[in-house]
N, C-alpha and C positions, 0 to 999 in steps of 0.2 A: 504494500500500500504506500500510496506516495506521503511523506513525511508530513506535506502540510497538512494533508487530509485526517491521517491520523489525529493530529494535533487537535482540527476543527473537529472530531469527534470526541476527542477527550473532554473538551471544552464544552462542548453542546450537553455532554453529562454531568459537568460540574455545574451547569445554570439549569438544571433541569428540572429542580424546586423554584426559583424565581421565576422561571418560563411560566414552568404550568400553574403558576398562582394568576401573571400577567395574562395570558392565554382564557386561564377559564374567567375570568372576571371578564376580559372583553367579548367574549363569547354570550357571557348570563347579561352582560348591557346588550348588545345583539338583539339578543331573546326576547328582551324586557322590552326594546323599542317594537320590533317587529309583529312583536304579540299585540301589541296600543295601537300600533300605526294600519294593521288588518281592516278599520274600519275608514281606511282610508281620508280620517282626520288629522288636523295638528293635534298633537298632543304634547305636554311638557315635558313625557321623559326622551321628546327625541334631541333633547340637548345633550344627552345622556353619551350622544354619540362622538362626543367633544373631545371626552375625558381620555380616550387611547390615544386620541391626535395630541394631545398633551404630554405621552411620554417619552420625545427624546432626552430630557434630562434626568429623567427616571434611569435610560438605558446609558447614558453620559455615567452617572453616578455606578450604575455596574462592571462599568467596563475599569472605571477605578479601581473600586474593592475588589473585582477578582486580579486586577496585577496587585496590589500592594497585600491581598490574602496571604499570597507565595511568602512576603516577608514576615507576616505579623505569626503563620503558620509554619515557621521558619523551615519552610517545604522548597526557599531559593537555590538551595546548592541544587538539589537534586534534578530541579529545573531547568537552570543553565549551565547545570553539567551535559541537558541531553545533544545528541550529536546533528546538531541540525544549527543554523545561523540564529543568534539570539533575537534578530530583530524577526523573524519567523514566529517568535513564540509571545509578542502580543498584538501579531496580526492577527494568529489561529485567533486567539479572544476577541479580537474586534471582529472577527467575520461571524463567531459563533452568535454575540450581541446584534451583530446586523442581520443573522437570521429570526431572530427573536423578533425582532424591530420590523423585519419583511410581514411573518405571521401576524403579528397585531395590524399593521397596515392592512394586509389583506381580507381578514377576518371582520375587523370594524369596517371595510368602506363594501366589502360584499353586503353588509346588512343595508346600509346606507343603499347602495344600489337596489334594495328588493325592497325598500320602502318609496324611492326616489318618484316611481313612474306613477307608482298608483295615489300618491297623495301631491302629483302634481297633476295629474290626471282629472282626480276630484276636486281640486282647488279651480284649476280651469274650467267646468262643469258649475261651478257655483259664481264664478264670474263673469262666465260667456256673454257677450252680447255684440251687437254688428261691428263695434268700433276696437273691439280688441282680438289681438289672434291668437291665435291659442298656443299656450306654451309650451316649448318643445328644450328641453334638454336633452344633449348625447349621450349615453352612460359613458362612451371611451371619454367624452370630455370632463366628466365626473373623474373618471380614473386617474386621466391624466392630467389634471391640476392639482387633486389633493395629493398624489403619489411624488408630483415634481415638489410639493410645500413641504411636504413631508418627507421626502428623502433626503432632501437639501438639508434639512435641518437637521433631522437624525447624522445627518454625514459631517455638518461643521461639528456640532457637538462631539461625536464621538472622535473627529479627528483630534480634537481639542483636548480630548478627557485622554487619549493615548498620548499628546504629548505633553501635558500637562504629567501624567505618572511618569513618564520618563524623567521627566526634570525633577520628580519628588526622589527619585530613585537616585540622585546624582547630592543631594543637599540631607547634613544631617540633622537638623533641624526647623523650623518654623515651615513646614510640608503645606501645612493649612495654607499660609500665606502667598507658599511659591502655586498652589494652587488656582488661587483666587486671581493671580497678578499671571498666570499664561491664560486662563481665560480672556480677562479684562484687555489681556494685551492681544488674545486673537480678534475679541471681537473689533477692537483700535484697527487693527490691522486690515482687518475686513473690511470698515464703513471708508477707512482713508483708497484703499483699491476698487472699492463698488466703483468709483464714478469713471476711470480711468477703465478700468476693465468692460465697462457697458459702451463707454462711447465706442472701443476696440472692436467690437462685436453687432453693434449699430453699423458700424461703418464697413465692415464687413460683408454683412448682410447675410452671418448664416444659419438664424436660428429665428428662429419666431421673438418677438420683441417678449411675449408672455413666456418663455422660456427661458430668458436670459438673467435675470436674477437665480433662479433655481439651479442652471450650470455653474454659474458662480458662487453661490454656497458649496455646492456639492465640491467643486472644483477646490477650494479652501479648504474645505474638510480635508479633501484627499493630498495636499499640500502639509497639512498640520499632522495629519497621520503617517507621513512622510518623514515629517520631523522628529515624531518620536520615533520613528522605530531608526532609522538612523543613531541616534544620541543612543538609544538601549541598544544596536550593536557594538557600537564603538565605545561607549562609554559605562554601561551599567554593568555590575557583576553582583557576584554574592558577599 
């Protein structure tokens, strides 16, 4: 079996108490809208379906605790004694975290989707008249905005929260702090490249104008994910 793969399995088993707590909760919200929204009314707990689009800093905050576990579980030598490149071994975590982060995406916006037609369906039915037309949403266009709002941000995050742990792994003290200050200084880093990086891309012309924030989170993430794993090869040990 190919080493990384390994890796993302070992991983996908060590989050597999966090998964399936995240998983069945956005499953039994699911349920709960889908069952209310049957009658093809608004109802209030379809706000309900907010709260999984809420958890990239939930999944940010896991991909922390499971590198800095290794230290606190003093399970590090045995870790980065294995025979495979170190900066390998908190990607395996970031990927096993981004499959988690997939599942909940897909799971909350499929309910979404199987409420979306019929209670836009009946809303248009109760406001029909000669002067308005009837409204029409795409499901791919559903898919594809909340998945590009939501990747994007699950990807700055979690590129963030990997290099933020590297740099905790490099410092033996105030970890909180070095924490707090590679966030603060990704997101600095972010807002000062948004404007420079859109006009790039503008002027290019090769992406949908509604797309181009969302490559550019993602794109960031994937840069700051870059950065940690870099600094944990070269720099981090036990």
């Amino acid at each position: 079996m190919n080493p990384f793969m390994a890796l993302y399995l070992k991983e996908l088993k060590g989050n597999r108490l966090v998964s399936a707590v995240m998983l069945v909760a956005t499953g039994a919200i699911v349920l709960v809208v889908v069952s209310d929204a049957s009658d093809g009314g608004m109802h209030a707990t379809m706000s309900l379906l907010m709260l999984p689009y809420l958890s990239p800093p939930v999944l940010a905050g896991l991909l922390m605790h499971s590198i800095s576990q290794e230290w606190s579980g003093n399970t590090q030598h045995q870790w980065l004694a294995l025979p495979v490149p170190h900066s390998m071994l908190p990607l395996a975590k970031l990927a096993a975290v981004s499959t988690l982060a997939l599942g909940v995406f897909v799971l909350n916006t499929l309910g979404l989707h199987m409420i979306l037609d019929q209670t836009i369906a009946a809303l248009g039915e109760s406001i029909r008249s000669p002067g308005l037309e009837h409204i029409n949403i795409e499901a791919g266009d559903v898919w594809s905005m909340i998945g590009g709002l939501f990747g994007s941000m699950t990807a700055l995050l979690l590129g963030l929260a990997l290099a933020a742990a590297s740099f905790r792994m490099l410092v033996p003290r105030f970890k909180g702090l070095v924490t707090v200050s590679v966030f603060l200084g990704g997101f600095w880093l972010t807002g000062r490249l948004a404007d420079t990086v859109g006009e790039a891309l503008r002027g290019g012309a090769a992406v949908a104008e509604a797309h181009q924030a969302y490559l550019f989170l993602a794109g960031m993430g994937v840069l700051f994910a870059a950065m940690g794993a870099y600094l944990f090869e070269k720099h981090v040990d036990a």
